[in-house]
C-alpha positions as CSV (number, residue, x, y, z in Angstrom):
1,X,18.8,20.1,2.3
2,X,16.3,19.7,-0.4
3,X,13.7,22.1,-0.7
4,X,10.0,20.9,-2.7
5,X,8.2,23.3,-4.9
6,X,5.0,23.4,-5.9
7,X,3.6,20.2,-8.1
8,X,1.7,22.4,-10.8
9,X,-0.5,18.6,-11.8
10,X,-2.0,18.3,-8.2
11,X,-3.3,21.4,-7.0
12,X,-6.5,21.0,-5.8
13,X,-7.0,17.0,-6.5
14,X,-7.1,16.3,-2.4
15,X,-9.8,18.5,-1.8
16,X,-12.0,17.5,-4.9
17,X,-11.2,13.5,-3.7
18,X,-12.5,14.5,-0.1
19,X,-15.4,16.3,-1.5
20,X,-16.2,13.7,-3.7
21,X,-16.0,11.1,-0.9
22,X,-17.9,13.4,1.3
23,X,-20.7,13.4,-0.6
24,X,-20.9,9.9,-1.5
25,X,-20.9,9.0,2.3
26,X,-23.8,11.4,3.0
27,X,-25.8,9.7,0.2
28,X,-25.3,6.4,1.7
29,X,-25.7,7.6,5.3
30,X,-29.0,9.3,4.2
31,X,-30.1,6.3,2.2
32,X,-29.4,4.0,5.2
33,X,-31.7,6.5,7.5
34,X,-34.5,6.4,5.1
35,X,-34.1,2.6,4.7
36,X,-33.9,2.4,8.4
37,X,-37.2,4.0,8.6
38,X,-39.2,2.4,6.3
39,X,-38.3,-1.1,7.6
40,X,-39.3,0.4,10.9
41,X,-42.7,1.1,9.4
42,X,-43.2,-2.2,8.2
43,X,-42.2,-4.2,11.4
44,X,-44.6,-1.4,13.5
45,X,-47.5,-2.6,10.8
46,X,-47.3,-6.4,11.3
47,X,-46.6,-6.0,15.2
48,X,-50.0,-3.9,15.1
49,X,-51.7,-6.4,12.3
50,X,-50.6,-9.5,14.8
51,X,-51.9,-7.4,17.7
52,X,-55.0,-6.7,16.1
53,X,-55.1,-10.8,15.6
54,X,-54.8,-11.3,18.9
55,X,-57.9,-9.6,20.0
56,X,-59.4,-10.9,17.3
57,X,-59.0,-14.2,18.7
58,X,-59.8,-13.3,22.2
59,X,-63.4,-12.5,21.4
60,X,-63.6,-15.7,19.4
61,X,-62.2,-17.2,22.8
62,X,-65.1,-15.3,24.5
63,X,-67.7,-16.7,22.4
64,X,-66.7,-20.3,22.8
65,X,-66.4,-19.6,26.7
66,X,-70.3,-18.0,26.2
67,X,-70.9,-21.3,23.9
68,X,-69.5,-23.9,26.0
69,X,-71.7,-22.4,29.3
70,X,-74.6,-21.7,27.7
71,X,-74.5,-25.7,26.1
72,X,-74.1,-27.2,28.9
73,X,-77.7,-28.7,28.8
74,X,-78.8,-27.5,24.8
75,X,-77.1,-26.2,22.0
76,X,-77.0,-22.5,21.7
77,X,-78.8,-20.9,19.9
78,X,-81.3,-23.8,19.5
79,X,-84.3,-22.2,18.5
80,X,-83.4,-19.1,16.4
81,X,-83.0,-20.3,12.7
82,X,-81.4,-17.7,11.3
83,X,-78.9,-14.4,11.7
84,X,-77.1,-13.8,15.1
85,X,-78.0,-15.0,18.3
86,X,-75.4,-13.7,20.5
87,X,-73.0,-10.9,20.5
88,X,-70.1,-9.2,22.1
89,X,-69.5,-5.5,21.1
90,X,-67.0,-2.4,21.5
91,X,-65.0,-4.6,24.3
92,X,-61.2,-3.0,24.4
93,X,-58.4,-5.5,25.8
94,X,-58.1,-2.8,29.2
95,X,-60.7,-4.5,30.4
96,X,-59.9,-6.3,34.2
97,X,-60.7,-9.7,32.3
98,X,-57.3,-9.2,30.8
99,X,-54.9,-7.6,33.2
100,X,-51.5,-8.6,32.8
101,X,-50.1,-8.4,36.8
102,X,-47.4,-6.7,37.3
103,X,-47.7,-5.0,33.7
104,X,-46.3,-1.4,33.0
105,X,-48.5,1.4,31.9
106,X,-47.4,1.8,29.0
107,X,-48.5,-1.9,28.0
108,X,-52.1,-1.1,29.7
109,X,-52.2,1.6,27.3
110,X,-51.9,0.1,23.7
111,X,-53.9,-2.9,25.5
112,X,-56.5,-0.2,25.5
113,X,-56.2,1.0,21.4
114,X,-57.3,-2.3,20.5
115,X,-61.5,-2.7,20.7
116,X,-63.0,-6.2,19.5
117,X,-66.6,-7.3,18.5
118,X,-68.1,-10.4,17.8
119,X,-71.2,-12.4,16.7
120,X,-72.1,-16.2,16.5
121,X,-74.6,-17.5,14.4
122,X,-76.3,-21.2,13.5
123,X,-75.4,-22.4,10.5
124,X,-77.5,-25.4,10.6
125,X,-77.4,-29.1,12.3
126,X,-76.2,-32.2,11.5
127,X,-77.7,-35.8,11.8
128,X,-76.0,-38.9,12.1
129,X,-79.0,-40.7,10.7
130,X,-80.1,-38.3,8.3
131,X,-76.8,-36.3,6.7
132,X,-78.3,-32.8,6.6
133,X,-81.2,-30.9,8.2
134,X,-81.3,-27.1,7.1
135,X,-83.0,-24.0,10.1
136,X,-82.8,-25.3,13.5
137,X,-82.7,-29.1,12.6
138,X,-84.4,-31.4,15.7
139,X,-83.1,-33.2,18.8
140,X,-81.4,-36.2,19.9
141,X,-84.6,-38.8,19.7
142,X,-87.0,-36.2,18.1
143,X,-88.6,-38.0,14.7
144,X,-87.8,-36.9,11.5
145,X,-89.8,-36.6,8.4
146,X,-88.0,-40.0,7.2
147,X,-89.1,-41.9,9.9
148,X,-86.7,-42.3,11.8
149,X,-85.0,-40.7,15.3
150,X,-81.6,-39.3,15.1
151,X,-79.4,-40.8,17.4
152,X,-76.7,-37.7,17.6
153,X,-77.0,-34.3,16.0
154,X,-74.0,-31.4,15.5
155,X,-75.2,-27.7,15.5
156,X,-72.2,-26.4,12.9
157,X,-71.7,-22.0,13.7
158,X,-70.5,-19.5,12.0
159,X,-68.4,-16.8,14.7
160,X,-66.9,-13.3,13.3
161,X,-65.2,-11.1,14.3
162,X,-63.6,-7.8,13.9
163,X,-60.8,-5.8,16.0
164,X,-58.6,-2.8,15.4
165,X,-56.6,0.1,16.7
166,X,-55.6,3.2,15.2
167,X,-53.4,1.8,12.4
168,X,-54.5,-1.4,12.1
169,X,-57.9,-4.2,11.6
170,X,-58.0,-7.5,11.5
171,X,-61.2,-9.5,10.4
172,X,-61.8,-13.6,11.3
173,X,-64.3,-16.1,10.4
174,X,-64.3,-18.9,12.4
175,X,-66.9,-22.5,12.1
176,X,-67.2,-24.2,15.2
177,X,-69.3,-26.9,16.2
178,X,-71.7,-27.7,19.1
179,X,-71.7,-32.0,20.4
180,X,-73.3,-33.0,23.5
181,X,-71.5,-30.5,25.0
182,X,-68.1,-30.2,23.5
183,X,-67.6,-26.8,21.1
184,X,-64.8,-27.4,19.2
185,X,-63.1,-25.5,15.8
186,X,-63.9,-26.8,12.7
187,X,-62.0,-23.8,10.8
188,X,-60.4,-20.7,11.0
189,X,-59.6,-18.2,8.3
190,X,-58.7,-14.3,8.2
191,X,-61.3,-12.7,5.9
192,X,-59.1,-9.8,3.9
């Protein structure tokens, strides 16, 4: 039988190579967890950011519903020449207009972080005959001071709006336009 002594040139060198690979695995496991986390952040932010869209376009939706009603016979907002002429404000997304059926609570909860206001304002009125009138503008048929009566006008708006939650805002400009009836979006930008 052959007996093994002692190798003098390796004593110690497994448990320096373990604790060398044990610490090299707990940097990367620790790196991974912070990684983890901040990428966790970042999708929580634009989930919240698109949210925070979302309401933003639901009072925007609001205002056209309000425009669309309210035009069924005259423009909106007709006779006021400048600023505002209708608004919504502090509306939350709980609201019964916008019950999910069937949803959890949890989802009627962070429905109800996100508040939304709005505003809609004349920008001015186009003329078919005559390109450009500035303020209010004048009817279909009314005279203008070029003689002549405009056969179809467009009342161009300006609708903004705001909306947020705790962690997250989102800000939107939108033009829409008013003819014979029909509103319909001219543009649509998010204002930073």
């Amino acid at each position: 039988m052959r007996t093994f002594g002692k190798p003098s040139s390796e004593q110690g060198v497994v448990v320096m190579v373990s604790l060398v690979l044990l610490v090299v695995m707990t940097t990367m496991g620790v790196g991974l967890v912070y990684t983890t986390g901040r990428n966790d952040k970042g999708a929580s932010q634009k989930i919240n950011h698109s949210q925070a869209l979302h309401t933003s376009e639901t009072c925007i939706q609001n205002i056209m519903q309000w425009m669309a009603v309210n035009g069924v016979t005259a423009p909106p907002c007709k006779n006021k020449t400048t600023g505002r002429c209708y608004q919504i404000k502090n509306r939350t997304m709980a609201s019964s207009d916008y019950s999910i059926f069937g949803s959890q609570q949890k989802h009627k909860t962070k429905m109800a972080r996100y508040k939304y206001q709005c505003e809609v304002s004349l920008l001015t009125v186009l003329s078919a005959k005559n390109n450009l009138e500035m303020g209010a503008g004048f009817s279909v048929g009314q005279s203008s001071a070029y003689g002549g009566a405009s056969t179809q006008s467009k009342y161009i708006y300006l609708i903004r709006t705001k909306s947020n939650d705790t962690t997250s805002s989102a800000k939107v400009e939108v033009v829409a336009s008013w003819n014979k009836g029909t509103v319909k979006v001219e543009s649509w930008r998010e204002v930073w």
